[in-house]
C-alpha positions in Angstrom: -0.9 -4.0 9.8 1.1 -2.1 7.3 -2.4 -1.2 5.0 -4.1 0.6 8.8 -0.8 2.1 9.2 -0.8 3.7 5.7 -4.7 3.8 5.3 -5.9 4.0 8.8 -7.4 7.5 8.0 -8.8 6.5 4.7 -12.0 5.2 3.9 -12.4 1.7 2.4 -11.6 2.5 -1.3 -8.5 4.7 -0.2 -7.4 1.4 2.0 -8.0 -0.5 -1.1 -6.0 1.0 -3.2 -2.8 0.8 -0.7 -3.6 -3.0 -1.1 -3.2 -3.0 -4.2 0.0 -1.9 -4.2 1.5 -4.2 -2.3 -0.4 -7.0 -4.2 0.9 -5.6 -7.7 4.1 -5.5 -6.4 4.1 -9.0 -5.4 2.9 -10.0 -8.9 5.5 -7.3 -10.8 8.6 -9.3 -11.5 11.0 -5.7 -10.4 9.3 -5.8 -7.3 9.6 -9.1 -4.4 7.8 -12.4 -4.5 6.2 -11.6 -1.0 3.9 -9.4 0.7 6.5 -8.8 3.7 9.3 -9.0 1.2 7.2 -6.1 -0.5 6.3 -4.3 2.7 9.7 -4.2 4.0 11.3 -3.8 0.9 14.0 -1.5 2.0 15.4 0.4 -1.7 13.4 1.9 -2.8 11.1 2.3 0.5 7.4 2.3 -0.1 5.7 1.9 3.0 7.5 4.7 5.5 5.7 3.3 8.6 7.9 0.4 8.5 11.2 2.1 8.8 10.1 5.0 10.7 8.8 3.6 13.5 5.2 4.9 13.2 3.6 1.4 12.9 5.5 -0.1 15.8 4.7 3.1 18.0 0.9 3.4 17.1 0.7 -0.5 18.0 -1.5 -1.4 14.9 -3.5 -3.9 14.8 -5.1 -5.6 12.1 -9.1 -4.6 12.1 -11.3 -7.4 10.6 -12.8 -4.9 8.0 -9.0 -4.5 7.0 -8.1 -8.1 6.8 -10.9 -8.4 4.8 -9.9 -5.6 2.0 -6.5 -7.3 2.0 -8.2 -10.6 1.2 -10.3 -9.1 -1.4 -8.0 -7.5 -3.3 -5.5 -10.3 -3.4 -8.0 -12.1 -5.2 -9.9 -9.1 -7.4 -8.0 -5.5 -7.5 -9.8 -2.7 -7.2 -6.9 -1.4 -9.3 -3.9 -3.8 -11.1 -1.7 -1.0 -12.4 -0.8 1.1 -9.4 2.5 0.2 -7.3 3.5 3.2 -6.0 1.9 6.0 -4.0 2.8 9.0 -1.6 1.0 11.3 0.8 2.4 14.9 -0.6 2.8 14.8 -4.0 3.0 12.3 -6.8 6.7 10.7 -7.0 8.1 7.6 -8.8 6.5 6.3 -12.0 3.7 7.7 -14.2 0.9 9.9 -12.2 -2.5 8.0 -12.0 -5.0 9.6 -9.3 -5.2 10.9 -6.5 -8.0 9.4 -3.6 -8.2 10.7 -0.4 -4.7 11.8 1.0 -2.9 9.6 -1.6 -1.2 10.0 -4.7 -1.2 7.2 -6.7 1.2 6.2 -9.8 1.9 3.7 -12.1 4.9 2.4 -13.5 
């Protein structure tokens, strides 16, 4: 749900990328162990939609074409270095690219 919420406006490479994150995270030892220990991961807070209410409101649902790009990446990232990313303007870590609305960074 969380990657629609973030992504939903994106196309597939832009919804990639936000799976990645959440992926590296789970395999970065400063991040958690989990994918909903990543996703609601509360300090520092990564994926706004969770706390703000957006991704309850919108009523996402997970779209097969999603569930597939989660299960893709998991397996092969599109890109292993990224863990953070913003919609305004590059924030924590090292800046990598930006893709669509996203700014992406490393750590």
């Amino acid at each position: 749900m969380v990657v629609q919420a973030e992504s939903g406006n994106q196309d597939e490479l832009g919804k990639r990328y936000v799976a990645d994150v959440i992926w590296n995270r789970v395999d970065d030892k400063d991040f958690p162990d989990t994918p909903l220990d990543v996703i609601y991961q509360i300090d520092p807070v990564q994926f706004a939609t969770t706390v703000n209410g957006a991704m309850g409101k919108a009523g996402y649902t997970i779209t097969e074409e999603v569930f597939q790009i989660a299960l893709e990446e998991r397996e092969s990232r599109t890109n292993s270095e990224i863990v953070y990313f913003r919609t305004d303007e590059y924030g924590t870590g090292t800046s990598a690219f930006k893709y669509g609305d996203h700014y992406f960074s490393t750590k």
